[in-house]
C-alpha positions as CSV (number, residue, x, y, z in Angstrom):
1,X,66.0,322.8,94.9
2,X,62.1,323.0,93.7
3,X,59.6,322.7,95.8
4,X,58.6,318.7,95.6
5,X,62.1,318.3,96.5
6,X,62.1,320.8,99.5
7,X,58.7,318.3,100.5
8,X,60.4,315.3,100.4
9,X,63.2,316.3,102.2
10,X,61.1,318.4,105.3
11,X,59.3,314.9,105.4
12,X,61.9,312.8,105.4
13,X,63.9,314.6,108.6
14,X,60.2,314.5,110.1
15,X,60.2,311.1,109.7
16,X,63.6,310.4,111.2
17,X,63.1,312.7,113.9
18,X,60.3,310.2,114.8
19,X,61.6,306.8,113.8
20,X,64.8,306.7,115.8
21,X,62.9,307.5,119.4
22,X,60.1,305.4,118.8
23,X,61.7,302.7,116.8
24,X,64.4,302.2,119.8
25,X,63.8,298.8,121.7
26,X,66.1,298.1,124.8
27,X,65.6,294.2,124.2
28,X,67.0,295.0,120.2
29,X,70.2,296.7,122.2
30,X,73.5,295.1,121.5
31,X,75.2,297.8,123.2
32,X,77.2,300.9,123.1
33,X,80.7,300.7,121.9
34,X,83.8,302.9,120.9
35,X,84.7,303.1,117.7
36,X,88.1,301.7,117.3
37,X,88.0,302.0,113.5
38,X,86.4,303.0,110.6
39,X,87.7,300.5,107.9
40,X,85.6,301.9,105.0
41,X,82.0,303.0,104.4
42,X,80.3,300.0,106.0
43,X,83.3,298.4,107.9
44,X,83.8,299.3,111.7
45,X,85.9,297.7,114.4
46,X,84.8,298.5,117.7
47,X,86.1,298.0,121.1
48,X,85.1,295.4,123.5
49,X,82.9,293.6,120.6
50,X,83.5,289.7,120.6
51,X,82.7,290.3,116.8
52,X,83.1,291.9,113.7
53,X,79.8,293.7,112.3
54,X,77.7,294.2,109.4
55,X,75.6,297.3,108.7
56,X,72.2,296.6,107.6
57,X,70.7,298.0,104.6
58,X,73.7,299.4,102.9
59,X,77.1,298.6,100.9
60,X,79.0,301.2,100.3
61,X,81.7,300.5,97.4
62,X,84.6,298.6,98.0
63,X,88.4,300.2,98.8
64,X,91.8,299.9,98.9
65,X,93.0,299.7,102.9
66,X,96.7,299.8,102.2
67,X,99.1,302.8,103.1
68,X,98.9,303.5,99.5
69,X,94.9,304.0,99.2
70,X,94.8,307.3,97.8
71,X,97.5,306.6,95.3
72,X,96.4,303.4,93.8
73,X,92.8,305.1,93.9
74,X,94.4,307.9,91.8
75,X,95.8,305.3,89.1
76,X,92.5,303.6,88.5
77,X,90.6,307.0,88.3
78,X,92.5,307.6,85.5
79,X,90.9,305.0,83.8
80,X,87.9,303.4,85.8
81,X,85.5,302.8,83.0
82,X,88.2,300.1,81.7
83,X,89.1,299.1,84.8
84,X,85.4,298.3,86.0
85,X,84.6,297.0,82.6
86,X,87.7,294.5,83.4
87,X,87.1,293.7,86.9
88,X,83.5,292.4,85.7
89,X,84.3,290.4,82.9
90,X,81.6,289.2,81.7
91,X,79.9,288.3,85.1
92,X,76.2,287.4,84.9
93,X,75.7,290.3,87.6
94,X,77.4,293.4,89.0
95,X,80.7,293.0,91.0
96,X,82.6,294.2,93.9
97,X,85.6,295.8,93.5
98,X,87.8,298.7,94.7
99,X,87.1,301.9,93.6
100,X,87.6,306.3,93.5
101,X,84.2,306.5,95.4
102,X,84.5,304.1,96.9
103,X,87.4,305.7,98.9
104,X,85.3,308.6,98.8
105,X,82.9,307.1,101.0
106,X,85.5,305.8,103.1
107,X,86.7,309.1,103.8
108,X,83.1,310.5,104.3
109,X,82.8,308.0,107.9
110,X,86.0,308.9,109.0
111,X,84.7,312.5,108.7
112,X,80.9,311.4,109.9
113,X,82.5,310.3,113.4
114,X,85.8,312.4,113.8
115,X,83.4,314.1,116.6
116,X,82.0,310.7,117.6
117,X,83.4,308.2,120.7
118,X,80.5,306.0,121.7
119,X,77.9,304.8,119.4
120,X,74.9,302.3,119.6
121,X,74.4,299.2,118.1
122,X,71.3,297.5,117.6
123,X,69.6,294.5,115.7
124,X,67.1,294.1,113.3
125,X,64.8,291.6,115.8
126,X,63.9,289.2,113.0
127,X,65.6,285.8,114.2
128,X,68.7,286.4,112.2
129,X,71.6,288.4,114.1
130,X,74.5,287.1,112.3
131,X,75.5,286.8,108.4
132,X,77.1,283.7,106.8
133,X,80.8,285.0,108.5
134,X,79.9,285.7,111.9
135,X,79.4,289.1,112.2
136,X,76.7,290.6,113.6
137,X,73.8,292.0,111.4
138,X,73.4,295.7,112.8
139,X,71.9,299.0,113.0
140,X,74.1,301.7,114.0
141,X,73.1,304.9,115.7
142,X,74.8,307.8,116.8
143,X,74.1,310.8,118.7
144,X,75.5,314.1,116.6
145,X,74.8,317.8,117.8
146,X,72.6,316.3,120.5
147,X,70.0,314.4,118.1
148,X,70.4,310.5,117.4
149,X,71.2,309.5,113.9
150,X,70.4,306.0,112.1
151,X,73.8,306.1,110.4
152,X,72.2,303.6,108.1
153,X,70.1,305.6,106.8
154,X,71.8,308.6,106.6
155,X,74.7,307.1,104.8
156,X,71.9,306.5,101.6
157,X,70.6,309.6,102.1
158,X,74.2,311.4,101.6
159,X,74.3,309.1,98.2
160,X,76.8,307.1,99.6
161,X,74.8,303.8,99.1
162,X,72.0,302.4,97.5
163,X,69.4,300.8,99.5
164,X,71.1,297.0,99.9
165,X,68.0,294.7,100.3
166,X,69.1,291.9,99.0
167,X,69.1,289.6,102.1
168,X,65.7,291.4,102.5
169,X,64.0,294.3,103.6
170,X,64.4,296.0,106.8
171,X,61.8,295.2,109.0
172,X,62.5,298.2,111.2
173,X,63.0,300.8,108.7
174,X,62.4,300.0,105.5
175,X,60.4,303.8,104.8
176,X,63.0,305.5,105.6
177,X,65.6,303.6,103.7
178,X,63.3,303.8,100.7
179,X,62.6,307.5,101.5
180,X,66.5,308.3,101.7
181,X,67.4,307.0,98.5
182,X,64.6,309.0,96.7
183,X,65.9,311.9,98.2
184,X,69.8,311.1,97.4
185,X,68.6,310.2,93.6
186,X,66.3,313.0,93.4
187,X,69.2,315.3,93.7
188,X,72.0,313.0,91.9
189,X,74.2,312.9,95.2
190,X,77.2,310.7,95.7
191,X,76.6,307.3,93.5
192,X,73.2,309.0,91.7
193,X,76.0,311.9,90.5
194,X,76.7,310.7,86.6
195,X,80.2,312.7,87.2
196,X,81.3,310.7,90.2
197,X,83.8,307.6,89.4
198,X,81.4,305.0,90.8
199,X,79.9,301.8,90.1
200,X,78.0,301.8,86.5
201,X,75.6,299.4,87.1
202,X,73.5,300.2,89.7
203,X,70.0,300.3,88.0
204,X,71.1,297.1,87.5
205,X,72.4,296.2,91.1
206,X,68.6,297.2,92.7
207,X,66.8,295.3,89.8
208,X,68.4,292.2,91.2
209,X,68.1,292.7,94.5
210,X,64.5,294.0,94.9
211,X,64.0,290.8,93.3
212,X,65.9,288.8,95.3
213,X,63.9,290.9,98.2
214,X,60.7,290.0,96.8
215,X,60.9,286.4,96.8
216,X,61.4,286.2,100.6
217,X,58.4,288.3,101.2
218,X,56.4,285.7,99.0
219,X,58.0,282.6,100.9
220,X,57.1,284.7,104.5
221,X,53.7,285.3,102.9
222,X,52.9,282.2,101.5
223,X,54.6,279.0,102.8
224,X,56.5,280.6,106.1
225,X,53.2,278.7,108.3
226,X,53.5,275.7,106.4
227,X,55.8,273.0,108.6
228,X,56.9,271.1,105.9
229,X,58.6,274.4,104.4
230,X,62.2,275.5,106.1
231,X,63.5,278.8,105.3
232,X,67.3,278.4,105.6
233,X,68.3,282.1,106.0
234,X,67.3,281.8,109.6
235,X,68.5,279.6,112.7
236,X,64.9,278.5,113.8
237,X,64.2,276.7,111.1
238,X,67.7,275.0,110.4
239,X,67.5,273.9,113.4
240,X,64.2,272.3,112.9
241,X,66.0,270.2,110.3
242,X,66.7,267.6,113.0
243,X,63.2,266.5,113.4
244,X,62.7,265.7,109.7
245,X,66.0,263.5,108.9
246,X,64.4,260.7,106.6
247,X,61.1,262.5,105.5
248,X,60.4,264.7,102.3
249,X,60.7,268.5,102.8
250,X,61.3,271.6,101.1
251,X,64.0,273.9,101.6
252,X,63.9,278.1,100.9
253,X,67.4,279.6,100.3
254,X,70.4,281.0,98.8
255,X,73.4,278.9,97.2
256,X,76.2,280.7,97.8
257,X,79.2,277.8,96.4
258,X,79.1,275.1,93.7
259,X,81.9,272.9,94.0
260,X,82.4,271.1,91.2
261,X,86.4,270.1,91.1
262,X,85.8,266.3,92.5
263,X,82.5,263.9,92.6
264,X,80.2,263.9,94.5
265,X,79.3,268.2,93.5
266,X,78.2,270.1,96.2
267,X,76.0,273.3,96.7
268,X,76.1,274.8,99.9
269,X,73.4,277.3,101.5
270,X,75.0,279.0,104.3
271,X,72.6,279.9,107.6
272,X,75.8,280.9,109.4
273,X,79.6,280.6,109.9
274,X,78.4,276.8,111.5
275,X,75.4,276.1,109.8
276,X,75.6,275.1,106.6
277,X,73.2,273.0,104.2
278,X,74.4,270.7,101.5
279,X,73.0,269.7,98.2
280,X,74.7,266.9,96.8
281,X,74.8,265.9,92.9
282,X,76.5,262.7,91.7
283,X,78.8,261.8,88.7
284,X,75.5,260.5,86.7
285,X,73.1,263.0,87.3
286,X,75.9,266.4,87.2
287,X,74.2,267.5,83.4
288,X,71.3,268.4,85.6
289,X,73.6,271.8,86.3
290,X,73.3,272.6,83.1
291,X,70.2,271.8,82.9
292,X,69.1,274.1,85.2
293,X,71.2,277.2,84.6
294,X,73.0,277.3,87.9
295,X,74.7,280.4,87.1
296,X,71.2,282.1,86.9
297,X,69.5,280.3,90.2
298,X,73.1,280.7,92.3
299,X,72.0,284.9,92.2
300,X,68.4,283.9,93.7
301,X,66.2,282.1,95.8
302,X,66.0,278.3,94.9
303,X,63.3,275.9,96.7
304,X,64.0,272.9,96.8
305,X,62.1,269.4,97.5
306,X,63.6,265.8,98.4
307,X,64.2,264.0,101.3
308,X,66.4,265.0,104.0
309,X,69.4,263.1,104.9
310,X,72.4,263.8,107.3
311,X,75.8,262.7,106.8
312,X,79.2,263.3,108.9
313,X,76.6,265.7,110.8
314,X,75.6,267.9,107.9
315,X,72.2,268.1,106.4
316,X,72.5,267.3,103.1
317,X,69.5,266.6,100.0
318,X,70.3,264.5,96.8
319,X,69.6,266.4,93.6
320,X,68.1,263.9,91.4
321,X,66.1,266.0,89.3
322,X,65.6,269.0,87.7
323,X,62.1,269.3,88.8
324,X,63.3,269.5,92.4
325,X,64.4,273.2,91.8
326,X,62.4,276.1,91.6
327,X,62.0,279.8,91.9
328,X,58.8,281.8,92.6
């Protein structure tokens, strides 16, 4: 290890020893709860938790969970770069799927709390403590050898993850996340390591979602005080919606479903499990989807401007024209 790597690794367990204490705020607290099971790298189940979680800031590769894990990880190690090449097929951007590191990282948590009962769970404090499936959006932080550990953090910093700020960037510990996967890259650990059997694309991955990360910052920074804006990745303003049924507005958000198998098409931006935002596109005006590269703007950000209507209790806008889309 030279010496610019010995630095950044001296300053990074400096910063950690100082982020975790002074970072910790009681009111962010979910609670502390026993780890029932560790599922895969980012997947726990806990006891006593009304709800599943999700861990902020990383994504670990996907898994197989059956009996036969190891043995069907075996098979496609044999022959990953085909298999991955397969299981993307052409798709626009990376993919999820199963695979050898995956399992690898799996493995890793087991090992990372084998010596671990009780751990903490806390939440980002930024209005949005659940994702589109209900679980709850959190930090997790254990206590190992008597010193508190952001597992979070620590999971990019083993190589394990990449930095996953595509829903944004942490608000609490965005530094260290950054610092963590210089230091894992830096010294080609876990998905950085050319001769692990991981995901091939992930140059590609963080090009999309720092994107993805930098248009939020742009809506926070330039239209989140303008009332005539509403940023549907949080409750507040979806629930704002109410007060604006019949007037013109513009919406900030993702589009997670296009369904096009029966008129009228629908895109749907989810806030949560409940809350869900509809934009509606009629028989006559559907060649405005290709018009507008749907594909492309489903990975994104979209605004969009029109007047808001409610029907059978969902909020819903009428896509009319291509000019009422947008990225920035």
């Amino acid at each position: 290890m030279n010496i610019k790597r010995i630095a950044i690794f001296v300053f990074f367990m400096q910063l950690c020893n100082v982020c975790y204490s002074c970072k910790k705020d009681s009111s962010l607290v979910i609670g502390e709860f026993k780890i029932r099971k560790v599922t895969d790298g980012d997947t726990f189940r806990f006891d006593n938790l009304d709800r599943p979680v999700r861990l902020l800031g990383i994504d670990t590769e996907e898994t197989f969970k059956t009996d036969d894990a190891e043995q069907k990880t075996n098979e496609i190690a044999k022959h990953w770069e085909e298999f991955y090449k397969m299981e993307r097929d052409g798709s626009l951007m990376p993919v999820k799927t199963d695979s050898p590191f995956g399992y690898e990282a799996w493995k890793w948590a087991e090992g990372f709390f084998k010596d671990v009962d009780y751990v903490r769970l806390e939440r980002e404090g930024d209005g949005r403590d659940e994702d589109m499936f209900g679980r709850y959006l959190v930090y997790l932080i254990a206590v190992k050898n008597g010193q508190e550990i952001n597992y979070n953090v620590e999971c990019i910093r083993q190589g394990y993850s990449p930095y996953f700020n595509k829903y944004g960037n942490s608000l609490r510990f965005n530094d260290e996340f950054v610092l963590a996967q210089e230091y894992a890259r830096n010294n080609k650990l876990g998905i950085w390591d050319a001769n692990k059997l991981h995901y091939p694309d992930y140059d590609e991955r963080l090009k999309w979602w720092n994107k993805r990360a930098e248009e939020l910052e742009t809506y926070k920074k330039v239209h989140s005080s303008d009332e005539s804006y509403f940023n549907l990745s949080v409750s507040k303003d979806f629930d704002r919606l109410e007060e604006s049924v019949g007037k013109e507005i513009i919406i900030f958000g993702g589009i997670s479903d296009i369904l096009t198998k029966k008129f009228p098409y629908l895109m749907r931006i989810p806030v949560s499990k409940e809350k869900v935002f509809e934009i509606v596109v009629h028989e006559e005006d559907s060649v405005l989807l290709q018009d507008l590269n749907m594909d492309l703007l489903k990975e994104y950000y979209i605004y969009m401007k029109g007047v808001l209507e409610k029907y059978n209790g969902k909020y819903q806008m009428t896509l009319k024209s291509k000019d009422q889309i947008w990225r920035e």
